[in-house]
C-alpha positions in Angstrom: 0.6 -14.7 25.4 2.8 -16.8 23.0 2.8 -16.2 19.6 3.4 -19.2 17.1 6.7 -18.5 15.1 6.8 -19.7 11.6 9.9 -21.2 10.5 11.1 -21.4 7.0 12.6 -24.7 5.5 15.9 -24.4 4.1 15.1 -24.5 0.5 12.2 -21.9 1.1 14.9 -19.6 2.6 16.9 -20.0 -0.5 14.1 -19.4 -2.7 13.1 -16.0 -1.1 16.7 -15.1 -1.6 17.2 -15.8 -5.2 13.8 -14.1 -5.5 14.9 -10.9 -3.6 18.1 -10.7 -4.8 16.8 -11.8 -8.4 14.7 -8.4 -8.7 17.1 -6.0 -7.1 19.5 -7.0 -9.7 17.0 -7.1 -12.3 16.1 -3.8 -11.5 19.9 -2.2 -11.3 20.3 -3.8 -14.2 17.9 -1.7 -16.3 18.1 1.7 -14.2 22.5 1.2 -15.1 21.5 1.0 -18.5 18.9 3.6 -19.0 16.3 1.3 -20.2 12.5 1.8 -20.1 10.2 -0.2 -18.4 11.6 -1.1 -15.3 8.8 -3.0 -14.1 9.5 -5.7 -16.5 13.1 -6.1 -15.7 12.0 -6.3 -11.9 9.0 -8.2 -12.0 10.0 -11.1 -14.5 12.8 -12.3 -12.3 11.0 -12.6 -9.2 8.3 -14.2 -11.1 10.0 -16.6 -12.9 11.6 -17.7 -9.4 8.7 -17.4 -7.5 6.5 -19.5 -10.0 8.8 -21.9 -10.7 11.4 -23.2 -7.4 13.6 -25.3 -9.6 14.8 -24.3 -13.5 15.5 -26.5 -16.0 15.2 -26.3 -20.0 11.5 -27.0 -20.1 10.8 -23.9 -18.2 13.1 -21.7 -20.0 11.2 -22.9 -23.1 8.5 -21.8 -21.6 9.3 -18.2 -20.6 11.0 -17.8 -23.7 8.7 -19.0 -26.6 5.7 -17.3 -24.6 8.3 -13.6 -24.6 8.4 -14.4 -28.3 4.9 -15.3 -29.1 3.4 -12.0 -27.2 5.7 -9.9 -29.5 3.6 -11.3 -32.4 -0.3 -11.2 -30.5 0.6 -7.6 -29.2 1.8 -6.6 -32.8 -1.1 -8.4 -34.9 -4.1 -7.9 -32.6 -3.0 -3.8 -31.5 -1.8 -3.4 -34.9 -4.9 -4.7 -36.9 -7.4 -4.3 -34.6 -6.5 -0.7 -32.4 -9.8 1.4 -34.3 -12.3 -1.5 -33.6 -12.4 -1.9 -29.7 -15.1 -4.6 -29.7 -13.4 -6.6 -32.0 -10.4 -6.3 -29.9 -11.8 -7.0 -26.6 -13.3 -10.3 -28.4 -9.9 -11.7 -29.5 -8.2 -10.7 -26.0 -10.6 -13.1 -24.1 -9.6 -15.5 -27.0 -6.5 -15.2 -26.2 -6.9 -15.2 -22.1 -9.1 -18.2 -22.4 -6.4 -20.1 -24.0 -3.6 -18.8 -21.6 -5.7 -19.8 -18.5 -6.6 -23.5 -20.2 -2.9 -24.3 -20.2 -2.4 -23.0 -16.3 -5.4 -25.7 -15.7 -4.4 -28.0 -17.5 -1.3 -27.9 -15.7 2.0 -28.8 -17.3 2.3 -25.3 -19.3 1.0 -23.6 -16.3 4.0 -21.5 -16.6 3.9 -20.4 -20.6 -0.1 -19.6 -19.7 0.8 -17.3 -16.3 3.3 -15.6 -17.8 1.0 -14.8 -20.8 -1.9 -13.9 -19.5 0.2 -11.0 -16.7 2.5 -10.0 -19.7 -0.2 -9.6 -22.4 -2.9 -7.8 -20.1 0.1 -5.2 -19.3 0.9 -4.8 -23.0 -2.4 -4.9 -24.6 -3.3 -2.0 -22.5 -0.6 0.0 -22.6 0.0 -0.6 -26.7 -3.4 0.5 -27.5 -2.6 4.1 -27.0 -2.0 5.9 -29.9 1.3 8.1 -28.8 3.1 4.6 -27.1 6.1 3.2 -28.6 5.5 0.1 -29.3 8.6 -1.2 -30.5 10.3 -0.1 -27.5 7.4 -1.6 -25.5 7.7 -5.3 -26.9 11.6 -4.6 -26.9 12.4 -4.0 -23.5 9.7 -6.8 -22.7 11.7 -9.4 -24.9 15.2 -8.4 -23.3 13.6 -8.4 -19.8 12.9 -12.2 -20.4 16.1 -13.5 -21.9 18.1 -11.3 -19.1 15.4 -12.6 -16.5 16.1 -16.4 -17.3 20.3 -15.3 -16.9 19.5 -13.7 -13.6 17.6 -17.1 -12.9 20.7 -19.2 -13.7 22.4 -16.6 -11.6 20.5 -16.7 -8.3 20.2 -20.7 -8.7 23.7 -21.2 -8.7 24.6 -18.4 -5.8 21.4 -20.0 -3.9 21.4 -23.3 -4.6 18.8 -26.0 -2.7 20.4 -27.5 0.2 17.8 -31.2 -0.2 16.3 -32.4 -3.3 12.6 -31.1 -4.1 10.2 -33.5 -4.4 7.9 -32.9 -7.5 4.4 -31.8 -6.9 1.6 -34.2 -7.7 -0.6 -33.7 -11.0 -3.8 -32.5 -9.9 -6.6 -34.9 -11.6 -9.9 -32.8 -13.5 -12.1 -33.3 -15.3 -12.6 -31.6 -18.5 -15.7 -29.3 -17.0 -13.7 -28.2 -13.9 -11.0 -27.3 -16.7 -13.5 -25.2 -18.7 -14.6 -23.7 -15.7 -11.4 -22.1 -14.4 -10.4 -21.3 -17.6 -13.5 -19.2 -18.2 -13.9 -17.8 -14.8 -9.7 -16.2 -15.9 -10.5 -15.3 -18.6 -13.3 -13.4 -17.9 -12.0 -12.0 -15.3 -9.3 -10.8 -17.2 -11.0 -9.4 -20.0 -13.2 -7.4 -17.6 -10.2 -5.8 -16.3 -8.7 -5.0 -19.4 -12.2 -3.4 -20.9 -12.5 -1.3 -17.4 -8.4 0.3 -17.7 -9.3 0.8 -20.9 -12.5 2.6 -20.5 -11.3 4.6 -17.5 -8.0 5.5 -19.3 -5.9 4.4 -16.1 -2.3 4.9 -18.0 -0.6 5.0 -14.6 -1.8 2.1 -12.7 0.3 -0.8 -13.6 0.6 -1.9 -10.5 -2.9 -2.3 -10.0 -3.4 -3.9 -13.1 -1.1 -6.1 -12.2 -2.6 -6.9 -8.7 -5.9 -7.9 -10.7 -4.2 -10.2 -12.7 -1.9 -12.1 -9.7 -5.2 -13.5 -7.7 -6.7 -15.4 -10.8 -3.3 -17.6 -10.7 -4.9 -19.4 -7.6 -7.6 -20.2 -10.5 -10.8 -20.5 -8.6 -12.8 -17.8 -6.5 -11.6 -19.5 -3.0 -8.1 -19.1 -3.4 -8.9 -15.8 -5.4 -10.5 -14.4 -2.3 -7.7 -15.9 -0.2 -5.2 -14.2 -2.4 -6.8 -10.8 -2.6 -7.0 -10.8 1.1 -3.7 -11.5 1.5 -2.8 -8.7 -0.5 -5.0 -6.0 1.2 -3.7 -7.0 4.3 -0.4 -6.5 3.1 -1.5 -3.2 1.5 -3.1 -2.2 5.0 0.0 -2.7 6.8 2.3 -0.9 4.5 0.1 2.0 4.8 -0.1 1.8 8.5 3.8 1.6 8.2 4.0 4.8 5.9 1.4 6.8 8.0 3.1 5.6 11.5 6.6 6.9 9.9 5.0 10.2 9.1 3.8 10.5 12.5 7.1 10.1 14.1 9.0 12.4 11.4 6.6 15.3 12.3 6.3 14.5 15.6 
């Protein structure tokens, strides 16, 4: 039976290897220098080229002023509003709803993604009484700026071999806007209310996961990307299980 192979075009290739090689060394990067976190320092890099295949000053303006404005929400909204939970949950979906207008909107799709996965991380994790936050929103402001030099980096080690060609503006209309926004932001909130509720301090990664489908912005590609991921999931645990079974075997 013949199997259909899947070929990668150059500039693909050279985008999964500025965003492997972008997270490694965002990763040894913070383990070398002790510093807490290292999810931030992994994940930002590979985000940054995985959202984003070219870079150029109006998307380091973006990652940047959105590391620097979710220093301020995390402070104000944790710091003024940590003993009243409904109040808080209120301004978060405030706060998502805007993030997820800009991705539909479009042209800041970049500022709002990267707010919306960094602030549901930090909102959660700030509101517990013992964290340190200034080491939280420190390590997640040096894990931008050191993700955009890894960026530059990986660009100029991997370059493009052809010219992109830009992506079309998608055209909608202002209720299809409102829509996706809302369905985010929701979304969001709801996951943020249920780690918080359930006290789950130690699943970032899951966390994470709920946040990743809503970029596709719509249930469709939501349920396309949360397939996606639990077949991936599936077949890692197949992987670890089949291992085991040889190893003990």
């Amino acid at each position: 039976m013949k199997t259909r192979a899947h070929h990668l075009a150059p500039n693909d290739l050279r985008q999964c290897l500025r965003i492997t090689f972008g997270g490694v060394l965002g990763y040894l990067v913070s383990q070398l220098m002790g510093w807490n976190y290292g999810v931030f320092y992994t994940v930002f890099p590979m985000f940054l080229l995985g959202m984003i295949p070219i870079l150029n000053l109006s998307v380091v303006r973006q990652f940047l002023t959105n590391a620097c404005l979710n220093v301020i929400e995390v402070s104000l909204v944790v710091g003024l509003m940590q003993h009243m939970p409904i109040v808080m949950t209120a301004v978060v979906f405030a706060i998502f709803t805007f993030r997820f207008s800009l991705m539909a909107k479009g042209p800041l799709f970049l500022f709002g993604a990267n707010g919306v996965l960094t602030l549901s991380i930090m909102f959660h994790f700030a509101s517990y009484p013992d964290l340190d936050m200034f080491d939280l929103l420190t390590n997640n402001t040096l894990a931008s700026f050191l993700a955009v030099a890894i960026a530059f980096v990986m660009h100029a080690v991997f370059p493009d071999v052809a010219p992109r060609t830009p992506p079309q503006p998608a055209i909608k209309s202002k209720a299809l806007i409102r829509h996706q926004a809302l369905i985010g932001s929701v979304t969001a909130t709801v996951s943020f209310v249920v780690f918080q509720s359930l006290d789950l301090r130690d699943s970032l990664s899951a966390q994470m996961a709920t946040i990743l489908i809503l970029f596709a912005l719509g249930y469709t590609g939501a349920r396309t990307s949360a397939r996606k991921r639990a077949i991936g999931t599936l077949r890692a645990i197949g992987t670890l299980l089949g291992c085991n079974f040889a190893s003990a075997a």
